[in-house]
mmCIF file of the N, C-alpha and C atoms, coordinates in Angstrom:
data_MODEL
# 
_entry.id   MODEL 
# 
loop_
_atom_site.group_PDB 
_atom_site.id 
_atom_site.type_symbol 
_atom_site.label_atom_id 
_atom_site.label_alt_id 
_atom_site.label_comp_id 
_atom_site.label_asym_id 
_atom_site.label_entity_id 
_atom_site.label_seq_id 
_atom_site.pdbx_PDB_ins_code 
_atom_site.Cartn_x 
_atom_site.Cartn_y 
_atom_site.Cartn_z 
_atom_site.occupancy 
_atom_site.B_iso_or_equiv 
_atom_site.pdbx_formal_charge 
_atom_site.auth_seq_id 
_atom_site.auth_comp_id 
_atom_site.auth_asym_id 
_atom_site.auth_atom_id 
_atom_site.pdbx_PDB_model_num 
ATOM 1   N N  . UNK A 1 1  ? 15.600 6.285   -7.348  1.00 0.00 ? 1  UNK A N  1 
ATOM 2   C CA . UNK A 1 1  ? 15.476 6.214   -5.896  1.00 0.00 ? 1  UNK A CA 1 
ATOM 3   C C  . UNK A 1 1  ? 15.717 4.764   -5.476  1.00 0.00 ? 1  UNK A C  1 
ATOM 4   N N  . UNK A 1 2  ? 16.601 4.735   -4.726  1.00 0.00 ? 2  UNK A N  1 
ATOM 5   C CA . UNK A 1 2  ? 16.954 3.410   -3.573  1.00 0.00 ? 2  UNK A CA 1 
ATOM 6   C C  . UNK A 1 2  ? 15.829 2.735   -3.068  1.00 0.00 ? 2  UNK A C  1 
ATOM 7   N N  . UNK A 1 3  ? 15.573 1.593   -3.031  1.00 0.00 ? 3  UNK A N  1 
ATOM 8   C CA . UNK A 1 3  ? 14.454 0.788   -2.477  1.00 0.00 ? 3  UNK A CA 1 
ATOM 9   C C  . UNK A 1 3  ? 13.868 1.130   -0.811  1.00 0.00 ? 3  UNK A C  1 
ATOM 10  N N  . UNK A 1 4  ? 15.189 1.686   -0.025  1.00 0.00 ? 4  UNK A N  1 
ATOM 11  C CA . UNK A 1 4  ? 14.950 1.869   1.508   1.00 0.00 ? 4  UNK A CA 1 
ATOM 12  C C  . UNK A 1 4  ? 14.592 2.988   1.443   1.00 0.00 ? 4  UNK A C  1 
ATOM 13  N N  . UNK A 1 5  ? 14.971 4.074   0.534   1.00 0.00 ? 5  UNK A N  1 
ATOM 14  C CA . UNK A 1 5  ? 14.171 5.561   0.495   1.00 0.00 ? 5  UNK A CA 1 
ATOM 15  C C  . UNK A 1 5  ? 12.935 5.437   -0.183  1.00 0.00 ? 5  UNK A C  1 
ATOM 16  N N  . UNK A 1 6  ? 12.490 4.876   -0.980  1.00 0.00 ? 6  UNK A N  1 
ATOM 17  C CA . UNK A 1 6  ? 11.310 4.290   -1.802  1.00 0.00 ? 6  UNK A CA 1 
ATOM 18  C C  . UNK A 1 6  ? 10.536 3.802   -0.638  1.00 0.00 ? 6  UNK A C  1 
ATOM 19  N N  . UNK A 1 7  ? 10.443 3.021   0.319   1.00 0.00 ? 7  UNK A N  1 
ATOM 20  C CA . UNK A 1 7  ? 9.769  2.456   1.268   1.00 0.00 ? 7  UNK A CA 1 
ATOM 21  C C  . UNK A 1 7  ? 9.829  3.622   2.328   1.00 0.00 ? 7  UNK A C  1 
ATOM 22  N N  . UNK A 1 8  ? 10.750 3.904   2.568   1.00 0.00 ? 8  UNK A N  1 
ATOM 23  C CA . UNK A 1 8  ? 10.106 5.622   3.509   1.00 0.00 ? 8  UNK A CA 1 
ATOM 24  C C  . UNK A 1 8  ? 9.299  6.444   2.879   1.00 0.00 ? 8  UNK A C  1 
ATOM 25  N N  . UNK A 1 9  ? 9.871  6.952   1.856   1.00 0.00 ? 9  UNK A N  1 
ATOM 26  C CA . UNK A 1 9  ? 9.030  7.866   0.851   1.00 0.00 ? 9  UNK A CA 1 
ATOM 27  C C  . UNK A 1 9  ? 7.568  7.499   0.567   1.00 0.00 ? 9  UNK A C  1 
ATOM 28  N N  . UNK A 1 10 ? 7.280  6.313   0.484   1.00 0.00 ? 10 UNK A N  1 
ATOM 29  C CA . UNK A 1 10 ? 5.699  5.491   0.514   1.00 0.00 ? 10 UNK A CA 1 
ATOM 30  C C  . UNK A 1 10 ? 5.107  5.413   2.137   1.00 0.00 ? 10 UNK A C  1 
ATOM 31  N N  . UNK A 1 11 ? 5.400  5.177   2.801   1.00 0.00 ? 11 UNK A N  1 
ATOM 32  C CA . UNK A 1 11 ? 5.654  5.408   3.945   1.00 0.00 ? 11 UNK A CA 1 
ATOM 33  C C  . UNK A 1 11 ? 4.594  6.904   4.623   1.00 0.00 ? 11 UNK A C  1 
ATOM 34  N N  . UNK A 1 12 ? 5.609  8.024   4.291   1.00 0.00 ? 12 UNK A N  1 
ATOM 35  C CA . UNK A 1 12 ? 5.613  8.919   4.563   1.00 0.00 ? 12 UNK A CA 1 
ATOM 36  C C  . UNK A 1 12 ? 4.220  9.478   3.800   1.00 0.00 ? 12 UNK A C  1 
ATOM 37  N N  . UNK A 1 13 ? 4.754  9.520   2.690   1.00 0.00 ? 13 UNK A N  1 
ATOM 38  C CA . UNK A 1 13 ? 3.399  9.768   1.371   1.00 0.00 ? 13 UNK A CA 1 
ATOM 39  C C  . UNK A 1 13 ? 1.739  8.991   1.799   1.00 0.00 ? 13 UNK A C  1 
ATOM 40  N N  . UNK A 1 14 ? 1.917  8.382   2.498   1.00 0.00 ? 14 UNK A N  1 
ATOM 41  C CA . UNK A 1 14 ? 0.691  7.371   2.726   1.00 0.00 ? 14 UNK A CA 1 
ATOM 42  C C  . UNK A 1 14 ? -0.261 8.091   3.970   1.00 0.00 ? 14 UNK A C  1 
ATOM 43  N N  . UNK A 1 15 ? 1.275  8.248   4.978   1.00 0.00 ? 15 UNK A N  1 
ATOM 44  C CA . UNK A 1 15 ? 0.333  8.964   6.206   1.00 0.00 ? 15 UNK A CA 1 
ATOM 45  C C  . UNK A 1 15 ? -0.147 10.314  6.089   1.00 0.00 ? 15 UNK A C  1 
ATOM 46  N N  . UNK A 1 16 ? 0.686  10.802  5.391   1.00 0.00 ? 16 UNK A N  1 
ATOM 47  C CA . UNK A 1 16 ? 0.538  12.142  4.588   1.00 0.00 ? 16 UNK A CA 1 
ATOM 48  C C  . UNK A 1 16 ? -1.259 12.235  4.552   1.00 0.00 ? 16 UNK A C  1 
ATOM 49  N N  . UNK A 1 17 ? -1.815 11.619  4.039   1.00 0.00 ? 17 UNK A N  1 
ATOM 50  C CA . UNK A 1 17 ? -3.115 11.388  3.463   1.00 0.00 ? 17 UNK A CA 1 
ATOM 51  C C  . UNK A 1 17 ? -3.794 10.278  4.508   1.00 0.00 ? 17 UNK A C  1 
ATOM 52  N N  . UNK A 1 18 ? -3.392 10.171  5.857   1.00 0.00 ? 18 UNK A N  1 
ATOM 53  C CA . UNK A 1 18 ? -4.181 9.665   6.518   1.00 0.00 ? 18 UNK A CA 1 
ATOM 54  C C  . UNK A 1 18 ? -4.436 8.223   6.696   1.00 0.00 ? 18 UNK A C  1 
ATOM 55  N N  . UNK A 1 19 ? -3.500 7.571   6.127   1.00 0.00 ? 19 UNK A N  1 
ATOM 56  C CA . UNK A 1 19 ? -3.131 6.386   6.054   1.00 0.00 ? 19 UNK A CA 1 
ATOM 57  C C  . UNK A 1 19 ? -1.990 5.528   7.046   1.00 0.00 ? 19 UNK A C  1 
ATOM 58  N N  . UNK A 1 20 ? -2.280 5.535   7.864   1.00 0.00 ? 20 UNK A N  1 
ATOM 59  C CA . UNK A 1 20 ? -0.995 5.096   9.118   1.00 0.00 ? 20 UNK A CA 1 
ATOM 60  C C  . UNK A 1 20 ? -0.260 3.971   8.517   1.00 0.00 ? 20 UNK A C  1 
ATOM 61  N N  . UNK A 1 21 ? 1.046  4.724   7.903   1.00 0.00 ? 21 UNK A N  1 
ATOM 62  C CA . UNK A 1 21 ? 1.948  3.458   7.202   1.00 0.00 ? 21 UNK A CA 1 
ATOM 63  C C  . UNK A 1 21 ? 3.802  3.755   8.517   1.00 0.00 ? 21 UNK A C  1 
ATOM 64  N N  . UNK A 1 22 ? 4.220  2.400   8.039   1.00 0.00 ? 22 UNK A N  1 
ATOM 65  C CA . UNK A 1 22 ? 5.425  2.700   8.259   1.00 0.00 ? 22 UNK A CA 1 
ATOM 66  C C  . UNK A 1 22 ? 6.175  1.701   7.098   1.00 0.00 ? 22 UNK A C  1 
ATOM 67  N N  . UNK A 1 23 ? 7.720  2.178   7.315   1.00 0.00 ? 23 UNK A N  1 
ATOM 68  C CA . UNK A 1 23 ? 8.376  1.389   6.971   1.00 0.00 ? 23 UNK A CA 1 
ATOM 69  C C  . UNK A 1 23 ? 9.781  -0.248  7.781   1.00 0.00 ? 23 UNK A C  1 
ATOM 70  N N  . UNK A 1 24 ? 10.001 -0.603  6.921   1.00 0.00 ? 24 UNK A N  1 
ATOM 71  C CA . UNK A 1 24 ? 10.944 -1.318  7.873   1.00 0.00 ? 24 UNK A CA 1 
ATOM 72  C C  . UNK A 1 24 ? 12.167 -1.713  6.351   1.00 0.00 ? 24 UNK A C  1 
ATOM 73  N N  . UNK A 1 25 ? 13.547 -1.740  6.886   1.00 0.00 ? 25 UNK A N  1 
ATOM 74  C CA . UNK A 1 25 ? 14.704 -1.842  5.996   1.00 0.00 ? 25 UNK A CA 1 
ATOM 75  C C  . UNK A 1 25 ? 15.726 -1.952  6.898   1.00 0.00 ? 25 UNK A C  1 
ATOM 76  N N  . UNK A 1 26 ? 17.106 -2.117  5.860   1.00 0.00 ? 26 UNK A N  1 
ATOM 77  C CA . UNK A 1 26 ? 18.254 -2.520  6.643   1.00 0.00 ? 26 UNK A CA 1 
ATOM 78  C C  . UNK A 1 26 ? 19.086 -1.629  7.060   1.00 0.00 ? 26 UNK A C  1 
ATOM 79  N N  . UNK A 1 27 ? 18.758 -0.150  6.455   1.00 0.00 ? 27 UNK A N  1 
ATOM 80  C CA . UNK A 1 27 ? 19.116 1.208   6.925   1.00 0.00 ? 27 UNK A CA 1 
ATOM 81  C C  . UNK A 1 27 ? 18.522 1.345   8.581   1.00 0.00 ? 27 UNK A C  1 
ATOM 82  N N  . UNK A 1 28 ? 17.426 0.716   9.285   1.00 0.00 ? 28 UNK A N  1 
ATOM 83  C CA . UNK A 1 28 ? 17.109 0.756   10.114  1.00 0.00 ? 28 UNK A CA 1 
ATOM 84  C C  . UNK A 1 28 ? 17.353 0.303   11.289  1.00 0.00 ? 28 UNK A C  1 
ATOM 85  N N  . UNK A 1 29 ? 17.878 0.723   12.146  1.00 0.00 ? 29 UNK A N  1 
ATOM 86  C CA . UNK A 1 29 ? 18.384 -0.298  13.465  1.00 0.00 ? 29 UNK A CA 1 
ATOM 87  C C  . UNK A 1 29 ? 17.460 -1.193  14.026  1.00 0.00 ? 29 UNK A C  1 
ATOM 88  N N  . UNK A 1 30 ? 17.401 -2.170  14.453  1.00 0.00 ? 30 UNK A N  1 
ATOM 89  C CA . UNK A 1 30 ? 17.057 -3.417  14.947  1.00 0.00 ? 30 UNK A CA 1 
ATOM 90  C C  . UNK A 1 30 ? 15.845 -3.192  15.760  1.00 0.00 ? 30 UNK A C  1 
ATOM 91  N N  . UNK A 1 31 ? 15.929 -2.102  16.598  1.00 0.00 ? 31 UNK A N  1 
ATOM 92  C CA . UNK A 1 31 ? 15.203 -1.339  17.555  1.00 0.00 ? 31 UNK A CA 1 
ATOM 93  C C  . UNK A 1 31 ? 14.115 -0.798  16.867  1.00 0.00 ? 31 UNK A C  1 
ATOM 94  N N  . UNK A 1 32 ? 13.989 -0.063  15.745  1.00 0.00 ? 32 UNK A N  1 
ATOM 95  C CA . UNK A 1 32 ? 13.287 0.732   14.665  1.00 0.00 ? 32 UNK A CA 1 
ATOM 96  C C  . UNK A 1 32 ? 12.707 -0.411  13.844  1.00 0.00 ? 32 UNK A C  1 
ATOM 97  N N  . UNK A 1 33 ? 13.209 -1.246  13.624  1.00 0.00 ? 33 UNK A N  1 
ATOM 98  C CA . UNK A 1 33 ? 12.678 -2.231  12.765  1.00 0.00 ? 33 UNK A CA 1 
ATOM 99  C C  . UNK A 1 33 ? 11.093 -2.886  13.475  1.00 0.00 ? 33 UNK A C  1 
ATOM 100 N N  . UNK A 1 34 ? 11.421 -3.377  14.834  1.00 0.00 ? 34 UNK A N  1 
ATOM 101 C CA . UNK A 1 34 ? 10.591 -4.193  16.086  1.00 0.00 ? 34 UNK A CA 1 
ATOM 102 C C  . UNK A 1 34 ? 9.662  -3.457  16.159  1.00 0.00 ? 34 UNK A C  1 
ATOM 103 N N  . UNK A 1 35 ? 9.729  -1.929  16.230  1.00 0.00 ? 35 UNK A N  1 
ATOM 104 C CA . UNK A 1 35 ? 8.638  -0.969  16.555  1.00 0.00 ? 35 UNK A CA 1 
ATOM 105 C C  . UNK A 1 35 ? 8.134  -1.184  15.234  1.00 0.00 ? 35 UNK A C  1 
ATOM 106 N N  . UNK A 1 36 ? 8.514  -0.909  14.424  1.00 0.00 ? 36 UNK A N  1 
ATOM 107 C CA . UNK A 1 36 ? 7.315  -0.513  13.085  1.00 0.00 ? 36 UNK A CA 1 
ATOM 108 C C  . UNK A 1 36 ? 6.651  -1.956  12.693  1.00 0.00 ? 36 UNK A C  1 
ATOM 109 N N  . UNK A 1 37 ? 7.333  -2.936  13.279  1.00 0.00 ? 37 UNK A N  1 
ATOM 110 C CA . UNK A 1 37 ? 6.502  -4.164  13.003  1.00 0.00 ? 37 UNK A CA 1 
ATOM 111 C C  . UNK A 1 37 ? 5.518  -4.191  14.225  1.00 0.00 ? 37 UNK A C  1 
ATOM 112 N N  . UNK A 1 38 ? 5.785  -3.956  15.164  1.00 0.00 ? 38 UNK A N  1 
ATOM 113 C CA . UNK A 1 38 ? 4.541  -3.962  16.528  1.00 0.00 ? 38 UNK A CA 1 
ATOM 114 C C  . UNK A 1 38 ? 4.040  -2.952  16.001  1.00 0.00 ? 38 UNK A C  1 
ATOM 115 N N  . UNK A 1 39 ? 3.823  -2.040  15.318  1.00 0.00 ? 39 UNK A N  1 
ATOM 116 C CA . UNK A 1 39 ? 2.809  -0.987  15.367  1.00 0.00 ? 39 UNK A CA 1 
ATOM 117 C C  . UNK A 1 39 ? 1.857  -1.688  14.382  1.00 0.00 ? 39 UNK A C  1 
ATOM 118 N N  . UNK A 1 40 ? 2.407  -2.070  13.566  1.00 0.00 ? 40 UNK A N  1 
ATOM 119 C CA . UNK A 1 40 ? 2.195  -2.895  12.302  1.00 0.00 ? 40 UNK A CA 1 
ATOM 120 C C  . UNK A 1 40 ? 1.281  -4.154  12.791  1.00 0.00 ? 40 UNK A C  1 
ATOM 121 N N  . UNK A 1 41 ? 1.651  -4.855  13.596  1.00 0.00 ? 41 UNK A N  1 
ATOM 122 C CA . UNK A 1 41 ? 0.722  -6.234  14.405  1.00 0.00 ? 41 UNK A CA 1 
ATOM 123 C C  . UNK A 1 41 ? -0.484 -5.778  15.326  1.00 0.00 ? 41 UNK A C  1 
ATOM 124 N N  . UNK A 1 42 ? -0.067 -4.452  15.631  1.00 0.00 ? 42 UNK A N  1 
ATOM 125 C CA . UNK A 1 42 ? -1.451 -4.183  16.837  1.00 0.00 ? 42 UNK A CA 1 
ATOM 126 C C  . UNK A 1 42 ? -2.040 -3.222  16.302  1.00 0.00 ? 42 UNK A C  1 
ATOM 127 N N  . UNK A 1 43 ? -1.458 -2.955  14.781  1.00 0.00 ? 43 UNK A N  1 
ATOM 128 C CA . UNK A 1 43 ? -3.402 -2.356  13.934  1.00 0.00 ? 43 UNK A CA 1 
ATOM 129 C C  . UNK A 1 43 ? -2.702 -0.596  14.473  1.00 0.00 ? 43 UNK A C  1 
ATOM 130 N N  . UNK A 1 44 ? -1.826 -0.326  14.753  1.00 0.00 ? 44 UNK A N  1 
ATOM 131 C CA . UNK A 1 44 ? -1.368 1.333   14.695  1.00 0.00 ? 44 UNK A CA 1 
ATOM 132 C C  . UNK A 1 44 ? -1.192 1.734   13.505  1.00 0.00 ? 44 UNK A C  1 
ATOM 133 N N  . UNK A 1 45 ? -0.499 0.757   12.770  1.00 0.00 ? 45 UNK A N  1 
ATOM 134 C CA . UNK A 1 45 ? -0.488 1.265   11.193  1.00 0.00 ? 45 UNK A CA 1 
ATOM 135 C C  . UNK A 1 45 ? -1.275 0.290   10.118  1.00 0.00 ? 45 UNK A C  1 
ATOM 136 N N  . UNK A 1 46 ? -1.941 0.821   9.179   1.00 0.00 ? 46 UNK A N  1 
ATOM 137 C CA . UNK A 1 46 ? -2.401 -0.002  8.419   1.00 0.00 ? 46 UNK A CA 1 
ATOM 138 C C  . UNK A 1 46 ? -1.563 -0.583  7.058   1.00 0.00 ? 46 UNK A C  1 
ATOM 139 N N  . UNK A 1 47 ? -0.495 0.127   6.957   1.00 0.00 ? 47 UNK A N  1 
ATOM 140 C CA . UNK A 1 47 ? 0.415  -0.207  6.060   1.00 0.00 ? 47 UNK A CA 1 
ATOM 141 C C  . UNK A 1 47 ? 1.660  -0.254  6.187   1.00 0.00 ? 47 UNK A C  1 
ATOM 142 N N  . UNK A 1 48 ? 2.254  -1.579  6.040   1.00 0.00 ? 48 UNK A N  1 
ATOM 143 C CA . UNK A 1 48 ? 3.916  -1.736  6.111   1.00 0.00 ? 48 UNK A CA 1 
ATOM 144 C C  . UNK A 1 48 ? 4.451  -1.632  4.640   1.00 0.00 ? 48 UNK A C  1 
ATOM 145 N N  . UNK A 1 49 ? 5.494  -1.044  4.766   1.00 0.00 ? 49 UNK A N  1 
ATOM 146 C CA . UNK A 1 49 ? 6.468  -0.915  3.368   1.00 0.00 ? 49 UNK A CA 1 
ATOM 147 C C  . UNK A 1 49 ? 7.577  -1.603  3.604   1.00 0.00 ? 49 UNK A C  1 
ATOM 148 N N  . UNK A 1 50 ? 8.573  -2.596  3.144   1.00 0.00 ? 50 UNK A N  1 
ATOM 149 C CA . UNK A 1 50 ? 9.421  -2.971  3.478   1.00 0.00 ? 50 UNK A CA 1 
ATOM 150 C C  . UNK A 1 50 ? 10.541 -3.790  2.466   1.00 0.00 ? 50 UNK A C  1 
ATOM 151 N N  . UNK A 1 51 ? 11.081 -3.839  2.336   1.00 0.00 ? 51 UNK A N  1 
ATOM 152 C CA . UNK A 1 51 ? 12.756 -3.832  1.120   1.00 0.00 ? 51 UNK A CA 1 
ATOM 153 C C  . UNK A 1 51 ? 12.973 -5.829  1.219   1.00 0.00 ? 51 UNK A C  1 
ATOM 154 N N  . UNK A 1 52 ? 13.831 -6.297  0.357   1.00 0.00 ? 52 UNK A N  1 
ATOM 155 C CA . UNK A 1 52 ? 13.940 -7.374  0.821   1.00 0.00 ? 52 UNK A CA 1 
ATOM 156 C C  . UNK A 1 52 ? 14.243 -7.757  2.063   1.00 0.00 ? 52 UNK A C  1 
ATOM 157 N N  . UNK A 1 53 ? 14.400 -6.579  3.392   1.00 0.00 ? 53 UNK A N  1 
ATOM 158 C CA . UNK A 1 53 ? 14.801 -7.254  4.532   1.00 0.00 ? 53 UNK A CA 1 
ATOM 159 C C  . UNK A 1 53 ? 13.527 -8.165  5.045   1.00 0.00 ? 53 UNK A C  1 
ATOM 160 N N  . UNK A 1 54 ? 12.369 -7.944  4.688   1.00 0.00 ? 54 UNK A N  1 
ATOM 161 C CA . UNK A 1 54 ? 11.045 -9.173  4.584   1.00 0.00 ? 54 UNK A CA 1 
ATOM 162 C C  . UNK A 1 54 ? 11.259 -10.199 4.476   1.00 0.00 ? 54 UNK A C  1 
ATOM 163 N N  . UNK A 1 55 ? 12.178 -10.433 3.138   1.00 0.00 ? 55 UNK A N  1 
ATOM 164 C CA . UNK A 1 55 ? 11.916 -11.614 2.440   1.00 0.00 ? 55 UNK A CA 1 
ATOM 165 C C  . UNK A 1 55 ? 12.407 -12.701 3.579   1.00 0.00 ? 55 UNK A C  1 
ATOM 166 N N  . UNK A 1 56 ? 13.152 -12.642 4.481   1.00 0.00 ? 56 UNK A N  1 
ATOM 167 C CA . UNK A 1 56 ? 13.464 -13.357 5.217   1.00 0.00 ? 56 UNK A CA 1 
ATOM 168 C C  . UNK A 1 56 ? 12.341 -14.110 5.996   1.00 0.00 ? 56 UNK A C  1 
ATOM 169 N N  . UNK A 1 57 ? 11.357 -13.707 5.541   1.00 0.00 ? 57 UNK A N  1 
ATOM 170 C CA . UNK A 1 57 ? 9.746  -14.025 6.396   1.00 0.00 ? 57 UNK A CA 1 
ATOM 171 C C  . UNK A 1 57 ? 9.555  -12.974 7.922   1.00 0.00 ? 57 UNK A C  1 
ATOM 172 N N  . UNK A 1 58 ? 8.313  -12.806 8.140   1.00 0.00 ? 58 UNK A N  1 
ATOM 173 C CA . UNK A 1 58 ? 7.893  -12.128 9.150   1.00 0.00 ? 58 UNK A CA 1 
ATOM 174 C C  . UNK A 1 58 ? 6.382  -12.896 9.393   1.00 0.00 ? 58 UNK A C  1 
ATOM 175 N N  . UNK A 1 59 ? 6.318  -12.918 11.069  1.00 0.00 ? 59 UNK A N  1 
ATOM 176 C CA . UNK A 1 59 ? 5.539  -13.582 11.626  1.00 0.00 ? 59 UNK A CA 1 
ATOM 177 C C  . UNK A 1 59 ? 4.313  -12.696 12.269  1.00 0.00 ? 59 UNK A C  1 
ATOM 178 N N  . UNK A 1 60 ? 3.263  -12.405 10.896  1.00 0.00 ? 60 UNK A N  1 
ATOM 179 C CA . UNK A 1 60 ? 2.203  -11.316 11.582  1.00 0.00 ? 60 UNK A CA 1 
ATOM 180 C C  . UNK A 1 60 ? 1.326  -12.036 10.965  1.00 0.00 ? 60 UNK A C  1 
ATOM 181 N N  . UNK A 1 61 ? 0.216  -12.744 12.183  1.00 0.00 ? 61 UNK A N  1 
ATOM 182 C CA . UNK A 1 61 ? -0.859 -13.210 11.910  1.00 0.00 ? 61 UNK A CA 1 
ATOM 183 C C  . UNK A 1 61 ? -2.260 -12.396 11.208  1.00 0.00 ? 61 UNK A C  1 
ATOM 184 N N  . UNK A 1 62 ? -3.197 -13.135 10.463  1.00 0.00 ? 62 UNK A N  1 
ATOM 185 C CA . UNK A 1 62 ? -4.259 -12.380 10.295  1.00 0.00 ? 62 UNK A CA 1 
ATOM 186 C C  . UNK A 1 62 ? -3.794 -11.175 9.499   1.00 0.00 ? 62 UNK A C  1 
ATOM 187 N N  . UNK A 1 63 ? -2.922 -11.506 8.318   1.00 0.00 ? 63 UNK A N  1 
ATOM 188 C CA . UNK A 1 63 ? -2.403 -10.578 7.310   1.00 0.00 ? 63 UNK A CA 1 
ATOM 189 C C  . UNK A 1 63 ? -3.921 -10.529 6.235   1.00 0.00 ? 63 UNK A C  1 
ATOM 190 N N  . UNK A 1 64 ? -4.694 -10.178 5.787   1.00 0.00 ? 64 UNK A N  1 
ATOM 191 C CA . UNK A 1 64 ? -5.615 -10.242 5.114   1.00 0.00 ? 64 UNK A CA 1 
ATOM 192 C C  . UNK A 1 64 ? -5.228 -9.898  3.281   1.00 0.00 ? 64 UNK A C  1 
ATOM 193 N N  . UNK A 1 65 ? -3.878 -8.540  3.015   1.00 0.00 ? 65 UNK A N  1 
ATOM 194 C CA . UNK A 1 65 ? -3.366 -9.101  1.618   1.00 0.00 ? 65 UNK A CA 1 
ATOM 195 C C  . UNK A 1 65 ? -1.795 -8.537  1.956   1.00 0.00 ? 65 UNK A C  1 
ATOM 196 N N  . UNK A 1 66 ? -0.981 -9.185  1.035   1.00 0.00 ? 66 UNK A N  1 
ATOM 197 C CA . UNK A 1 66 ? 0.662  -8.878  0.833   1.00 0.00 ? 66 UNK A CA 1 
ATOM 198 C C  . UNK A 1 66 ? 0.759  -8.742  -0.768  1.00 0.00 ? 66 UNK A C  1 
ATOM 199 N N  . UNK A 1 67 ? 1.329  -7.581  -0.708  1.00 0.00 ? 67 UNK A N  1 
ATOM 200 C CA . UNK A 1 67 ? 1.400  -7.068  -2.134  1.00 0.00 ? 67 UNK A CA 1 
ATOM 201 C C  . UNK A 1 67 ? 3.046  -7.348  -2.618  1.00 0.00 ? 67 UNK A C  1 
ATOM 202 N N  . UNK A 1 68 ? 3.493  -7.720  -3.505  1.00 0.00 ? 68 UNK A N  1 
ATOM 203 C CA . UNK A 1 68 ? 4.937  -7.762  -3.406  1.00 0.00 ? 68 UNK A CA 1 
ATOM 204 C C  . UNK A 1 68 ? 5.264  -6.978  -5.105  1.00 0.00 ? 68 UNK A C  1 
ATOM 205 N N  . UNK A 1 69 ? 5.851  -5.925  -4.704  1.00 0.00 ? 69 UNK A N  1 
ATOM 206 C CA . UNK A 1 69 ? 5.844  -4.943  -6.158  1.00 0.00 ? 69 UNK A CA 1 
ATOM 207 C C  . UNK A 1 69 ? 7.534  -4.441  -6.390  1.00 0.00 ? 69 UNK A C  1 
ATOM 208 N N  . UNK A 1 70 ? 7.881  -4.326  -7.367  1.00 0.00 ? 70 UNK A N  1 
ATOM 209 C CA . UNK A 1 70 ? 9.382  -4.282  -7.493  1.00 0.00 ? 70 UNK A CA 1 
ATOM 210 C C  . UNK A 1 70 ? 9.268  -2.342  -7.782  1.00 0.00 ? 70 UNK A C  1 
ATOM 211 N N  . UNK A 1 71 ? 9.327  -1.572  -7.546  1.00 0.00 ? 71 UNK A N  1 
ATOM 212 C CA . UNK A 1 71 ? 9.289  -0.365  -7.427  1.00 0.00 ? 71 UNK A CA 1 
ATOM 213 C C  . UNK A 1 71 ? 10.047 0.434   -8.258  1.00 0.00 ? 71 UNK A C  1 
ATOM 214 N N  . UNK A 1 72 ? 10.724 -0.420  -8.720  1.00 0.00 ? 72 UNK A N  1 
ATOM 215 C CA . UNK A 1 72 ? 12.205 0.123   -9.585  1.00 0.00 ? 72 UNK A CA 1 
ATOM 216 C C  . UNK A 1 72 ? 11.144 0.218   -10.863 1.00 0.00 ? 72 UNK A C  1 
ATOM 217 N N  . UNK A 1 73 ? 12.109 1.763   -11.329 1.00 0.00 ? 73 UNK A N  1 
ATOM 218 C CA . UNK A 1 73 ? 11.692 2.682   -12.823 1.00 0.00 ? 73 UNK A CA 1 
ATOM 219 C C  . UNK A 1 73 ? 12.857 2.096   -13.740 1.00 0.00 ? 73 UNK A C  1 
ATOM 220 N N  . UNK A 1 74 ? 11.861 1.558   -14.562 1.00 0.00 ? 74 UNK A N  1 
ATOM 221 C CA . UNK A 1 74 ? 12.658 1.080   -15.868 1.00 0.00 ? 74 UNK A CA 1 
ATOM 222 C C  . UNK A 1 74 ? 12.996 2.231   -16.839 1.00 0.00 ? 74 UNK A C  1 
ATOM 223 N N  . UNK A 1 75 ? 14.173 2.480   -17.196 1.00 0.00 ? 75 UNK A N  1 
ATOM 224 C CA . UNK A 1 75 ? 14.444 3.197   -18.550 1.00 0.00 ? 75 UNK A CA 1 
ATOM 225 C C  . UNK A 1 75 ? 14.550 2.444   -19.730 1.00 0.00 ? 75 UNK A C  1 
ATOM 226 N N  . UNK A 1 76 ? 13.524 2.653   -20.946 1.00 0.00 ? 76 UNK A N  1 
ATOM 227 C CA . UNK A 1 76 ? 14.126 2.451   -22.031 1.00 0.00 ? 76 UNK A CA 1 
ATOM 228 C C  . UNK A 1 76 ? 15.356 3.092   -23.026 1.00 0.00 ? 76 UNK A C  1 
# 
């Protein structure tokens, strides 16, 4: 699985169980991106999932933890 379907799929799987997540990626239009980060800053969701389009930095105060996990399944 692709990192931007991996971050929906977690996403999805999270709220599933009551967990208000979203995601944010580069599959996402610009518009979609802003929302899931404002939902994300004003406490609508408690969990962001998001691909290296992050790494560029994001400006959300009063982050309390950032997990940074490489998601990818290794085959031996």
């Amino acid at each position: 699985m692709n990192a931007k379907r991996t971050a929906d799929f977690l996403a999805s799987f999270m709220s599933q169980r009551q967990l208000n997540s979203t995601s944010i990626h580069g599959d996402r239009e610009q518009r979609e991106r802003e929302i899931a980060l404002n939902e994300f800053r004003t406490g609508q969701r408690q969990f962001l999932f998001a691909t290296t389009v992050a790494a560029r930095g994001l400006d959300i105060p009063k982050i309390a933890c950032v997990v940074n996990y490489d998601m990818q399944l290794r085959q031996k």
